[in-house]
C-alpha positions in Angstrom: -191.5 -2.6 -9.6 -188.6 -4.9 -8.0 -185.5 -3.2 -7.9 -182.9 -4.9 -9.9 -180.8 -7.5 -8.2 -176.6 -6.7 -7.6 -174.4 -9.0 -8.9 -170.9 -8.8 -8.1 -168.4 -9.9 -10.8 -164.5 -11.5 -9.9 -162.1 -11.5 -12.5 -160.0 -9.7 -14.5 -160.0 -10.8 -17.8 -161.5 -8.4 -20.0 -163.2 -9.9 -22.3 -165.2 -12.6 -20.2 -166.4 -9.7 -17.7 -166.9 -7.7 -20.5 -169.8 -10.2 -21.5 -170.9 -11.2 -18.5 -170.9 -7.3 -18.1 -173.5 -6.9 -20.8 -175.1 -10.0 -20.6 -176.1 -9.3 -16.8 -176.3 -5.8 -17.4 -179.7 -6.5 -19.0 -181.3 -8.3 -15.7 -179.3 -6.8 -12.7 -177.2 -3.7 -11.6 -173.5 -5.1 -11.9 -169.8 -4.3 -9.9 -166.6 -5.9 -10.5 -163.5 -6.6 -8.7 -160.3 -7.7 -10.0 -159.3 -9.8 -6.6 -160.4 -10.7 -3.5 -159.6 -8.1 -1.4 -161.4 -5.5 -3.9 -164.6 -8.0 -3.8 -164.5 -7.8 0.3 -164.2 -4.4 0.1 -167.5 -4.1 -2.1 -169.3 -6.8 -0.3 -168.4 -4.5 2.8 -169.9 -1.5 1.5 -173.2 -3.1 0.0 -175.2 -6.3 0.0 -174.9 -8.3 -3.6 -177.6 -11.2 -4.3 -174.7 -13.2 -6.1 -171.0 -13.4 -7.5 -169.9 -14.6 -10.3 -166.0 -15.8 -10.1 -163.9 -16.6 -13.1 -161.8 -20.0 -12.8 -158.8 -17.4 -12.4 -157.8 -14.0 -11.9 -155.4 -11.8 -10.6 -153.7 -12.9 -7.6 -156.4 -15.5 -7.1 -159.0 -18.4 -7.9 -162.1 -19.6 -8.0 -161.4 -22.3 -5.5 -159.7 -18.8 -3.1 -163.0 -16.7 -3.4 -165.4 -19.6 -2.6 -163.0 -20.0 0.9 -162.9 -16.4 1.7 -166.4 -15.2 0.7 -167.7 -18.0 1.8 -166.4 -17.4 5.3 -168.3 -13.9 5.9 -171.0 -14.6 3.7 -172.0 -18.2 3.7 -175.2 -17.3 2.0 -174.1 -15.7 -0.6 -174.6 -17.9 -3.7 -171.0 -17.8 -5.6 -171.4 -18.8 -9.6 -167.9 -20.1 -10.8 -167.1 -19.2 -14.6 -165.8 -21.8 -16.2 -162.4 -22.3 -17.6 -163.4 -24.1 -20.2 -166.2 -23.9 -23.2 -166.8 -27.8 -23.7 -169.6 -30.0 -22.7 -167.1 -32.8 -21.2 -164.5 -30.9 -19.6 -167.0 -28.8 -17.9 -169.1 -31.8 -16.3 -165.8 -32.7 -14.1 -165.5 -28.9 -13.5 -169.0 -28.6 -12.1 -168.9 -32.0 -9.9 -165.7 -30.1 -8.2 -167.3 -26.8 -7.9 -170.6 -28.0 -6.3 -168.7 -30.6 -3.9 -166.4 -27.4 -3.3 -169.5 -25.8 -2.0 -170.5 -23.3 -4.9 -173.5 -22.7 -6.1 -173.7 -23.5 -9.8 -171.0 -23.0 -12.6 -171.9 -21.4 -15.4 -170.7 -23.0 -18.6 -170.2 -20.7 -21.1 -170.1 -16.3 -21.0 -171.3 -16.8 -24.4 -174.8 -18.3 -23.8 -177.1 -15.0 -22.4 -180.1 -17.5 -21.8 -178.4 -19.7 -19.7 -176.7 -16.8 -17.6 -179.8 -14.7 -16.9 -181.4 -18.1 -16.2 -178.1 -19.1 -13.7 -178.7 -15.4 -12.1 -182.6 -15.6 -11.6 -182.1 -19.1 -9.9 -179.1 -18.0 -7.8 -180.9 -14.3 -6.3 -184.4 -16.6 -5.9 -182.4 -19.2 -3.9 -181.1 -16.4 -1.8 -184.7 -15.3 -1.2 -185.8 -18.6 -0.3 -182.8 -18.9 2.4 -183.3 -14.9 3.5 -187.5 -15.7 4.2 -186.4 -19.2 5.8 -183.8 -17.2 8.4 -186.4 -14.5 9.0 -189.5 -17.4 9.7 
């Protein structure tokens, strides 16, 4: 049996990483940090197949983490949490993500399908790039 995939969470606000908590609890073993220095720290320590990053959080954004994680781990596929909950808003906010170099925003915590299905394709793209460095 596959081991479970790590997922690093960014944020601080309790509620949203306490259901992305749950929700990706289910599929993959799950850490959280508050800030960026924290997430360094436990990108130091171990190898995650993906972060998730709220729009905001303390001392921080989204647009912060992408710079600084992307910078030691350009691999790494960074998920933004949206800021918002609506269809509309959140097309502009995933053209600026993905131009920002992200890899996907996820919409809404609220939607578990769509999450799992956000982490599945974001660990097997970082398979695909791991098998391609290693060919």
């Amino acid at each position: 049996m596959k081991e479970q995939p790590r997922v690093l969470l960014l944020g601080d606000d309790e509620a949203r990483m306490t259901s992305l908590r749950e929700t990706l609890g289910r599929a993959a073993q799950v850490a959280q940090a508050e800030d960026i220095p924290q997430a360094l720290s436990l990108l130091a320590q171990r190898p995650f197949e993906a972060v998730f990053c709220d729009w905001r959080f303390h001392c921080g954004t989204w647009r912060e983490a992408l710079k600084r994680l992307g910078e030691l781990y350009p691999d790494l596929p960074i998920v933004v949490v949206s800021q918002t909950n609506g269809i509309e808003e959140g097309i502009d906010e995933w053209a600026e993500v993905i131009e920002a170099g992200a890899f996907d925003l996820l919409l809404s915590v609220r939607s578990e399908s769509a999450t799992v299905s956000l982490l599945e394709h974001a660990v097997a793209s970082g398979e695909a790039r791991a098998m391609r460095a290693t060919a």
